[in-house]
Structures are given as C-alpha cells and as structure tokens.
Backbone atoms as SQL, in Angstrom:
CREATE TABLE atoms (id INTEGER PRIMARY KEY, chain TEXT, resi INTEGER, resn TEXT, atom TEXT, x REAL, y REAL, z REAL);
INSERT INTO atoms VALUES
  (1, 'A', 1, 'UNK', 'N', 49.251, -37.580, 16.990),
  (2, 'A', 1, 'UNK', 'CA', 48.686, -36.259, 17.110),
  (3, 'A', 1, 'UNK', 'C', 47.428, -36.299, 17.965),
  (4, 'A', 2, 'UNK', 'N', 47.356, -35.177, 18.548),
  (5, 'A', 2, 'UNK', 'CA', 46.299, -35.151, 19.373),
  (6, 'A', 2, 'UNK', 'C', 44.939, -35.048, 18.707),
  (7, 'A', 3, 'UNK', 'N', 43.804, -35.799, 18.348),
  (8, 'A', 3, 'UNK', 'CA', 42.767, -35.392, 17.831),
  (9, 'A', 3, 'UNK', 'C', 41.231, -34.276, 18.676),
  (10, 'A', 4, 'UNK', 'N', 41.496, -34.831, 19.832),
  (11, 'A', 4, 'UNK', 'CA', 40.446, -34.148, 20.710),
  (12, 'A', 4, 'UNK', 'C', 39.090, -35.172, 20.878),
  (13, 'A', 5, 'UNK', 'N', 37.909, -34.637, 21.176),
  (14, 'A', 5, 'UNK', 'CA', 37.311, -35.627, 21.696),
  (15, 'A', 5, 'UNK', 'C', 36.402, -36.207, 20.366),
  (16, 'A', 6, 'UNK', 'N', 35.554, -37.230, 20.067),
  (17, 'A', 6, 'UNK', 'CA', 35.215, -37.977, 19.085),
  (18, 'A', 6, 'UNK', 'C', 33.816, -37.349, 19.143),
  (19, 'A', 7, 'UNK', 'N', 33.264, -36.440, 18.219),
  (20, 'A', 7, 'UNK', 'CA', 32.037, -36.167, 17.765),
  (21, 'A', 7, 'UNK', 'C', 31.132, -37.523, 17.525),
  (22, 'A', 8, 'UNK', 'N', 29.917, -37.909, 18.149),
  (23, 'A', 8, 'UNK', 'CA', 28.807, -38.818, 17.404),
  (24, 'A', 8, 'UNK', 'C', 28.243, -38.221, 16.519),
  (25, 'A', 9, 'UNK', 'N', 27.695, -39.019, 15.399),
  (26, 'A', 9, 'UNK', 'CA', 27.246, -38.750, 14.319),
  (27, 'A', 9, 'UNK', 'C', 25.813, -38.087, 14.728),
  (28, 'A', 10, 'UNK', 'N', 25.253, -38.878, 15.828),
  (29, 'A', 10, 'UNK', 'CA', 23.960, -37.826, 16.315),
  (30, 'A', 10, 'UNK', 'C', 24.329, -36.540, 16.706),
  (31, 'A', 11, 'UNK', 'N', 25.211, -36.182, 17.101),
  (32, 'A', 11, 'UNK', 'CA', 25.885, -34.897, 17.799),
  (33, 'A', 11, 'UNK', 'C', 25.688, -34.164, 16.483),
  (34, 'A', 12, 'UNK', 'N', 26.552, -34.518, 15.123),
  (35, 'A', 12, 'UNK', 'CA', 26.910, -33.526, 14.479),
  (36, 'A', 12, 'UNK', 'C', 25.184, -33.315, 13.626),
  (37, 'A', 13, 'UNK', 'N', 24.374, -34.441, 13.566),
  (38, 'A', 13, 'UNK', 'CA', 23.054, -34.465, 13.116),
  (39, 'A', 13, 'UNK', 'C', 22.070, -33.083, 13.698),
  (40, 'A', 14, 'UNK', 'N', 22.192, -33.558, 14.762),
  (41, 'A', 14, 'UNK', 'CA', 21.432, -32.519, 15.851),
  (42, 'A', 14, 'UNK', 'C', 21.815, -31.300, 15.691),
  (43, 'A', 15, 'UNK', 'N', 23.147, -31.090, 15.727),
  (44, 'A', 15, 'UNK', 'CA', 24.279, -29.370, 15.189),
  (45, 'A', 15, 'UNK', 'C', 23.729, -28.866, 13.588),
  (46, 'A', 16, 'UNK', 'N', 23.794, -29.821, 12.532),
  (47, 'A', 16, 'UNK', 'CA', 23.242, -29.346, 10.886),
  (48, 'A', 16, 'UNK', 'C', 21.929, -28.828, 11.707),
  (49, 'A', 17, 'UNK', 'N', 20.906, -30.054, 12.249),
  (50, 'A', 17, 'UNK', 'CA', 19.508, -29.647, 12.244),
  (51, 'A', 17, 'UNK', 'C', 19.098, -28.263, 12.972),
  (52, 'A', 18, 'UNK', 'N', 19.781, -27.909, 13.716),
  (53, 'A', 18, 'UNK', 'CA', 19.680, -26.648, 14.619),
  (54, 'A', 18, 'UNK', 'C', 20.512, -25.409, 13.710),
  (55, 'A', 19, 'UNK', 'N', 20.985, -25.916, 12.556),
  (56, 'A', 19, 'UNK', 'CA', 21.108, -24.496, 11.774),
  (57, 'A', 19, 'UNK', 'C', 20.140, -24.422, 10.819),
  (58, 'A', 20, 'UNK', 'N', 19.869, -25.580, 9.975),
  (59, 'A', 20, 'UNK', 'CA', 19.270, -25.413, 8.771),
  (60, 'A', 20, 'UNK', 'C', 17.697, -24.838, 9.603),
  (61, 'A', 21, 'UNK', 'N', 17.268, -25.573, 10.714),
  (62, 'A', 21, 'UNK', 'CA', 16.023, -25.029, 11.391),
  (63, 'A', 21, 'UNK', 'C', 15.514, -23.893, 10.865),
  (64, 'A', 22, 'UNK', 'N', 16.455, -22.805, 11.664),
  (65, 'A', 22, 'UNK', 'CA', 15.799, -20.950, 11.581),
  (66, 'A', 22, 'UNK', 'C', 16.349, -21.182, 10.169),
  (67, 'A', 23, 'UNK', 'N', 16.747, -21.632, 9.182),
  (68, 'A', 23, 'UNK', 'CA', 16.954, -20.941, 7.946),
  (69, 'A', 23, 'UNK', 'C', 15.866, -21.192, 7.062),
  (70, 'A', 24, 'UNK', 'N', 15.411, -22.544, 7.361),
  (71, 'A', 24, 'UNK', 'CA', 13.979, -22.760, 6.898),
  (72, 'A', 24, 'UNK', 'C', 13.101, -22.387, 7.337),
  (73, 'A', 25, 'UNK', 'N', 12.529, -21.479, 8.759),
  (74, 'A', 25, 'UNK', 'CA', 11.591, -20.695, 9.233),
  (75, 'A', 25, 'UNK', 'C', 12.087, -19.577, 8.508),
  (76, 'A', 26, 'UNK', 'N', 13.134, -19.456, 7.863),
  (77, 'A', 26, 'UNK', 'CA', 13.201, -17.851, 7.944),
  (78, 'A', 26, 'UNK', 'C', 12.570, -18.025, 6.175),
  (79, 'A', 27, 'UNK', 'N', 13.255, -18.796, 5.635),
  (80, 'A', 27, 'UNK', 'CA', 12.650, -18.806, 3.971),
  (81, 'A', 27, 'UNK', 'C', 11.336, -18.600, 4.005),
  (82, 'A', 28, 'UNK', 'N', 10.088, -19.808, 5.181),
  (83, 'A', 28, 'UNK', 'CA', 9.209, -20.144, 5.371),
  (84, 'A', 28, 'UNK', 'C', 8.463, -18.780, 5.649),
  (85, 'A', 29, 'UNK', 'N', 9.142, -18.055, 6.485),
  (86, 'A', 29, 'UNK', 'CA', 8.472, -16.160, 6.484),
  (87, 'A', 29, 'UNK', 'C', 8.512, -15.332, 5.565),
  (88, 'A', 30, 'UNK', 'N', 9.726, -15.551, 5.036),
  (89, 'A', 30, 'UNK', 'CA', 9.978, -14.309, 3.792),
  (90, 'A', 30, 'UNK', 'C', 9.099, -14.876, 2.824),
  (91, 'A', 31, 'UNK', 'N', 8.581, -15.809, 2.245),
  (92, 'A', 31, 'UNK', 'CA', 7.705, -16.656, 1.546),
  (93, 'A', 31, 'UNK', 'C', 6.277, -16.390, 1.877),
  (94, 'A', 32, 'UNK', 'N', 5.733, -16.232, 3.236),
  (95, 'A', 32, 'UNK', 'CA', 5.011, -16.068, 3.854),
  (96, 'A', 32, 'UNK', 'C', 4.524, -14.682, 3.379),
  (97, 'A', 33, 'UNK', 'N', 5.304, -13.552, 4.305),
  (98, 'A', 33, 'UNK', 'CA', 5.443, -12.161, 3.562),
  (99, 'A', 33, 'UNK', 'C', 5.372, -11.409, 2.660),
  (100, 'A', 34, 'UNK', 'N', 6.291, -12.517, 1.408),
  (101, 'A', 34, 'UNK', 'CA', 6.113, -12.009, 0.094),
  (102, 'A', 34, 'UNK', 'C', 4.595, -11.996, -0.480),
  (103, 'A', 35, 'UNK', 'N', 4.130, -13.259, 0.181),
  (104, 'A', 35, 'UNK', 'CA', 2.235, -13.684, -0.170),
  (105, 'A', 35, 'UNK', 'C', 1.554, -12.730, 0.013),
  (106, 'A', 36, 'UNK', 'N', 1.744, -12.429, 1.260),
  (107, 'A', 36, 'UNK', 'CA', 1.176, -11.062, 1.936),
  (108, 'A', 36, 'UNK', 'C', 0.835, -9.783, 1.084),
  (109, 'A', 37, 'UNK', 'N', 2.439, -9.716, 1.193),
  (110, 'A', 37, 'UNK', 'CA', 2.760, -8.505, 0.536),
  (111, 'A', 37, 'UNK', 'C', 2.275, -8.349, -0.747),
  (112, 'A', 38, 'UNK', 'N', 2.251, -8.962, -1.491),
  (113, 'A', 38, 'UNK', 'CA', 1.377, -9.196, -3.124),
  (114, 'A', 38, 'UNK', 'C', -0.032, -9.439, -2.977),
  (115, 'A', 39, 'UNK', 'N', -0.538, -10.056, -1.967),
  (116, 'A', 39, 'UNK', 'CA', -2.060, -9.369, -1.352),
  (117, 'A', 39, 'UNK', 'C', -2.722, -7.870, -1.464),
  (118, 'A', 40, 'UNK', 'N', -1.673, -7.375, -0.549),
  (119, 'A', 40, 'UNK', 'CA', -2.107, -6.273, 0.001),
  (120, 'A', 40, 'UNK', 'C', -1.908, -5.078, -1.176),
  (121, 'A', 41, 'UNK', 'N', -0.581, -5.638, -2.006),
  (122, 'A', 41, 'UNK', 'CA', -0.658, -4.582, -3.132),
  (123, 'A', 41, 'UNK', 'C', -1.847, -4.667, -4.590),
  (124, 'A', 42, 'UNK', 'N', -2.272, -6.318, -4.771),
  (125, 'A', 42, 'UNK', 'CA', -3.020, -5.979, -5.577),
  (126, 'A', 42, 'UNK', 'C', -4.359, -5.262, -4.851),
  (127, 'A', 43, 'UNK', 'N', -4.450, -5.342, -3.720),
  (128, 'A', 43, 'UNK', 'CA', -5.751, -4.478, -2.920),
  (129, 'A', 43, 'UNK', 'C', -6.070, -2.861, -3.375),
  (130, 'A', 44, 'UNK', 'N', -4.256, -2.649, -2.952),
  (131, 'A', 44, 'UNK', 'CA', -3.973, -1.372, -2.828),
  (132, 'A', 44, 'UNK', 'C', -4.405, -0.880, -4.541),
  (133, 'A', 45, 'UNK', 'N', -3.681, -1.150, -5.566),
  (134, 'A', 45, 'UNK', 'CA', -4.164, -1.189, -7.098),
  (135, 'A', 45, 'UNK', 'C', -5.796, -0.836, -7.070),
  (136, 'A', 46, 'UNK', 'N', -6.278, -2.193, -6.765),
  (137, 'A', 46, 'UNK', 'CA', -7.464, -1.579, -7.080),
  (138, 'A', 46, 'UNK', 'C', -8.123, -0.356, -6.323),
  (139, 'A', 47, 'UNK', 'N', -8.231, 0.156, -5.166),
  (140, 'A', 47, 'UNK', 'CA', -8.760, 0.612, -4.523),
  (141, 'A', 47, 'UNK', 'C', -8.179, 2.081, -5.217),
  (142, 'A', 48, 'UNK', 'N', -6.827, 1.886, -6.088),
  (143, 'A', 48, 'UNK', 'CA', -6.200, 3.370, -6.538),
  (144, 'A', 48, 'UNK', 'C', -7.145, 3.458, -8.243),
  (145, 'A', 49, 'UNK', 'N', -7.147, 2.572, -8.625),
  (146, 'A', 49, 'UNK', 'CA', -8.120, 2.369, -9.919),
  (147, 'A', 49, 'UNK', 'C', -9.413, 3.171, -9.812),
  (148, 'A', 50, 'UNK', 'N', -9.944, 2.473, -8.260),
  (149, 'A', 50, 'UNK', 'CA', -11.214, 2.833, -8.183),
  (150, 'A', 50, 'UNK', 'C', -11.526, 4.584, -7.661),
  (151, 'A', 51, 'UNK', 'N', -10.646, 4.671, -7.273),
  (152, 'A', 51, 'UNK', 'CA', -10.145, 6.145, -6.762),
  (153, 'A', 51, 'UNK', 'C', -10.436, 7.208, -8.225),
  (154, 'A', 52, 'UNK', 'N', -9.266, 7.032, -8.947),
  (155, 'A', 52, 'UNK', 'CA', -9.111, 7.234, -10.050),
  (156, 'A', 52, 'UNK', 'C', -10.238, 7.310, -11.008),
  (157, 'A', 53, 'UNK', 'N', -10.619, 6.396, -11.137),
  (158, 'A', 53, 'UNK', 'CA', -12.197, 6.545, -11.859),
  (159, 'A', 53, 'UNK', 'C', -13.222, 7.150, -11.096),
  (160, 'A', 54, 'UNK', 'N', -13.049, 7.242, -10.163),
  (161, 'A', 54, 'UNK', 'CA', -14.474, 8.080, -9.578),
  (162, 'A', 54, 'UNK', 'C', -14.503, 9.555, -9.824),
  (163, 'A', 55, 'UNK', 'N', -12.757, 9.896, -9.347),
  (164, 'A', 55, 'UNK', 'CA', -12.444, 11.839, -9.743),
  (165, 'A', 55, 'UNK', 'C', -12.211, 12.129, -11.680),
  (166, 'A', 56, 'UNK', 'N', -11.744, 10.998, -12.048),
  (167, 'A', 56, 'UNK', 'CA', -12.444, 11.436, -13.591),
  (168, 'A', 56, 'UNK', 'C', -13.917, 11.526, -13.132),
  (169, 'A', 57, 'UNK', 'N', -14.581, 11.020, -13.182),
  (170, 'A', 57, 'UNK', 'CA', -16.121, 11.103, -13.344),
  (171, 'A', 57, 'UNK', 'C', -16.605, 11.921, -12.979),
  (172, 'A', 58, 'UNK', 'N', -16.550, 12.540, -11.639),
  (173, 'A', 58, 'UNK', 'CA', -16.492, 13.433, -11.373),
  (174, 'A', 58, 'UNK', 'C', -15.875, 14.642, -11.549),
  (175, 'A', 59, 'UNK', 'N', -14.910, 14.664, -12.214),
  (176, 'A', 59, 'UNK', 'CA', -14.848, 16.110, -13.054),
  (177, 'A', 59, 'UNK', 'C', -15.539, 16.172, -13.862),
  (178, 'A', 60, 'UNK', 'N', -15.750, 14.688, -15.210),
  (179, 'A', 60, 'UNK', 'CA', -16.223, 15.214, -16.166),
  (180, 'A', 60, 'UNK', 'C', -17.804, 15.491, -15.933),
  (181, 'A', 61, 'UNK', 'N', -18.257, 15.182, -14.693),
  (182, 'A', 61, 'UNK', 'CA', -19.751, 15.827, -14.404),
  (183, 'A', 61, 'UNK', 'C', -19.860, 17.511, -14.447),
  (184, 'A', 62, 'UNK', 'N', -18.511, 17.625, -13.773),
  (185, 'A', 62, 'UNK', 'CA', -18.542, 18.819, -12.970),
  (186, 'A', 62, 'UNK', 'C', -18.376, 19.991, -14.894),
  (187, 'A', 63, 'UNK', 'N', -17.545, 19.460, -15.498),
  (188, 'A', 63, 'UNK', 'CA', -17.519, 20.104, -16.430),
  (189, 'A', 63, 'UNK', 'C', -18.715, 20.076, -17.494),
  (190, 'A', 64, 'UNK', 'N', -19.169, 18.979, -17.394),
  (191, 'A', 64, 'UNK', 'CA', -20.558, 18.955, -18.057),
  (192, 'A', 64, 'UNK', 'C', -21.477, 19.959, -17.328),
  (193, 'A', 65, 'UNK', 'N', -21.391, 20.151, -16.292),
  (194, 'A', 65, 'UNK', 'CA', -22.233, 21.277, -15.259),
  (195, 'A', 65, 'UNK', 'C', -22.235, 22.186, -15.848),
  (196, 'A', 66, 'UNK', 'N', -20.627, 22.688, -16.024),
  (197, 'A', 66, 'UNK', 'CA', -20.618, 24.348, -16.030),
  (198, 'A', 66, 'UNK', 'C', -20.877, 23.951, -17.525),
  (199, 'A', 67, 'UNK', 'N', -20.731, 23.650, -18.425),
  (200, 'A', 67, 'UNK', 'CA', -21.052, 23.730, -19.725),
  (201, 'A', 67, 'UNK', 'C', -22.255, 23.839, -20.369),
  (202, 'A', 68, 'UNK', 'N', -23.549, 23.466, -18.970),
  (203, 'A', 68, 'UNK', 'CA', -24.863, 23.458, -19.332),
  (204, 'A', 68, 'UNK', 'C', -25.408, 24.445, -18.510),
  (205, 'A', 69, 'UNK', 'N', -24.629, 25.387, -17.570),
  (206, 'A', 69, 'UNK', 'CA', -25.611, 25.938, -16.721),
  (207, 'A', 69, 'UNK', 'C', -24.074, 26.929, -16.156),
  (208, 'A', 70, 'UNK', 'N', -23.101, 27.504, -17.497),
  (209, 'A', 70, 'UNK', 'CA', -22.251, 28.544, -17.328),
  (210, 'A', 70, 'UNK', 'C', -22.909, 29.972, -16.159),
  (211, 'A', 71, 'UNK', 'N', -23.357, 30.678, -16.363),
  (212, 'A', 71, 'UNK', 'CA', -24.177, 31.741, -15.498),
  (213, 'A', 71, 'UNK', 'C', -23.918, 31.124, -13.883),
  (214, 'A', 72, 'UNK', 'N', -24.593, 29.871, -13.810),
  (215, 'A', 72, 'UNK', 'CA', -24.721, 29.388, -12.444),
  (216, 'A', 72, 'UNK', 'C', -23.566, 29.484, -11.785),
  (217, 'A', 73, 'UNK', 'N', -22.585, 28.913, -12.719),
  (218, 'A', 73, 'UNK', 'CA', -21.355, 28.326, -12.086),
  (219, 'A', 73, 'UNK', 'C', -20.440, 29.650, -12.214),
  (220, 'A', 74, 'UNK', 'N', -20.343, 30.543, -13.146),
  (221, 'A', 74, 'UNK', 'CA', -19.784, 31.741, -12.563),
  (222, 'A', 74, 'UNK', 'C', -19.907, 32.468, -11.077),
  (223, 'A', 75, 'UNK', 'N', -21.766, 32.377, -11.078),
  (224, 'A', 75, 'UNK', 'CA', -21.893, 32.958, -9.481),
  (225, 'A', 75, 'UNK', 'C', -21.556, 32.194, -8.180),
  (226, 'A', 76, 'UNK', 'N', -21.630, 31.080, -8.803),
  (227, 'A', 76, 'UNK', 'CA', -21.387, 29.899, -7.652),
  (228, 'A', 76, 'UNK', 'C', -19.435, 29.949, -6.596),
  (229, 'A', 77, 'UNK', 'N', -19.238, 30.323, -7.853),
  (230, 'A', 77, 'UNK', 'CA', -17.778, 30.637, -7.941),
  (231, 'A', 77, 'UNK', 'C', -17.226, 31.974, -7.043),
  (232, 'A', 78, 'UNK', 'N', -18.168, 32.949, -7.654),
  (233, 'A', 78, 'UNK', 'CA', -17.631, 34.364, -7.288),
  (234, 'A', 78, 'UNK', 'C', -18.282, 34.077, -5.632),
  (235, 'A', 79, 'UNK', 'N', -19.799, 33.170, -5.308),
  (236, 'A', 79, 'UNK', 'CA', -19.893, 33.507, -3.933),
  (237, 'A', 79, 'UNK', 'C', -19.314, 32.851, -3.234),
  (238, 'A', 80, 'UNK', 'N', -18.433, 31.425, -3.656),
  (239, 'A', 80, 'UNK', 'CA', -17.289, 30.786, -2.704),
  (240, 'A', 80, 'UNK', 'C', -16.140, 31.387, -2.593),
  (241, 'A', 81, 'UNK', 'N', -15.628, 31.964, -3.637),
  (242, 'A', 81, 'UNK', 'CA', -14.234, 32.933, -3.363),
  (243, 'A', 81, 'UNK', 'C', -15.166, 34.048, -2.223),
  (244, 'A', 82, 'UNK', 'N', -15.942, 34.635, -2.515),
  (245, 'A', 82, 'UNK', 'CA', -16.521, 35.697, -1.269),
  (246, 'A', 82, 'UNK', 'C', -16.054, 35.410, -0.013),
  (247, 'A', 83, 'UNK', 'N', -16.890, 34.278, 0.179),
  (248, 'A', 83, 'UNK', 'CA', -17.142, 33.309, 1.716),
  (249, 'A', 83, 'UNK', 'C', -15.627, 33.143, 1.887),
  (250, 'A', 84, 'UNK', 'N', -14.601, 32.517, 1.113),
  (251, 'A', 84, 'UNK', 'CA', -13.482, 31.829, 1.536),
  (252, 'A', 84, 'UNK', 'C', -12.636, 33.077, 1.975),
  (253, 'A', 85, 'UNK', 'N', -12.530, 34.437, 1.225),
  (254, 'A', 85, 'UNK', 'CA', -11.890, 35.548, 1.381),
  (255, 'A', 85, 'UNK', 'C', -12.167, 36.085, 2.897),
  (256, 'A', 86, 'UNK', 'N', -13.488, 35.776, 3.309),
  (257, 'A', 86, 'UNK', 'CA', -14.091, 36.303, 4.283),
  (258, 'A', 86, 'UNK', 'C', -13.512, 35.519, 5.861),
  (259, 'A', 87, 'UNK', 'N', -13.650, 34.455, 5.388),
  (260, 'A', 87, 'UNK', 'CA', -12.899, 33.458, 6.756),
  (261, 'A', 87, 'UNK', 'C', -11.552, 33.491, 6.275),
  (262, 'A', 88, 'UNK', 'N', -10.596, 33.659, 5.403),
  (263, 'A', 88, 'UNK', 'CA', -9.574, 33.879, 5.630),
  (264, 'A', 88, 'UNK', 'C', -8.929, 35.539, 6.206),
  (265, 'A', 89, 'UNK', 'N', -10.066, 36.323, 5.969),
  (266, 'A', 89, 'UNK', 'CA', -9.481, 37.703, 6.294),
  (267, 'A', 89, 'UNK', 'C', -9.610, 38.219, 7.705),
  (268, 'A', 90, 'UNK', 'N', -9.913, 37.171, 7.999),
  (269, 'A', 90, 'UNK', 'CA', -10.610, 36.920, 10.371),
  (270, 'A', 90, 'UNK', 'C', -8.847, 36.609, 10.359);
C-alpha cells in the first residue's frame, strides 16, 4: 500500500507546538481579562456605594432642612416652580 511521504518526529513536534501556541496565548488573555475585568468591577462597586451614600445623606439633610425651617422651604419651592414655569413658558 501506498503510505505517502514519512513525517519526522520534529515535523509533527513543530505542527502540536504551532497549535497548542495561540491556545495558550489565548487562555493566557482570557485569564488576563478576566483579572481585569474583576478590577474594574470591584472599582465600579465601590464608586456605586460611594454614590449611594452620599444621595442618602443628602436627602436626609435635605429633609432635616425642611423639617427645621418648613416656611422656608415652602417658599423656596413655590419660587423655583415660578422661575422653572417661566423658562419653560418662552
């Protein structure tokens, strides 16, 4: 039977090594990436934490406001709806 021509064992060495190559750059990125990526989200977390706690705080100022100085914050109110009615009615 005809076999064809005789592969060297370096031949077929060199052929595995040139696949497994990009498959291990590619693990080596997605690995890479994933690092990244779990970086950037615990960043993201906090920066939403810190977000978060600042507009509580700031409401509960804002409600402590009107709760100590009601009168104020009625007029304060009626003269921003004024103003806002006013540039929206241009």
């Amino acid at each position: 039977m005809d076999q064809g021509p005789a592969v060297s064992p370096q031949a077929e060495e060199k052929a595995e090594s040139g696949v497994m190559r990009p498959r291990k750059r590619r693990e080596d990125l997605r690995s890479a990436a994933g690092a990244t990526a779990d970086e950037y989200l615990g960043r993201a977390e906090g920066v939403w934490h810190d977000a978060r706690h600042r507009i509580r705080s700031f409401q509960d100022d804002g409600e402590q406001y009107v709760r100590e100085n009601p009168t104020k914050a009625v007029f304060t109110a009626l003269g921003i709806g004024f103003v806002l009615a006013f540039i929206f009615r241009r």
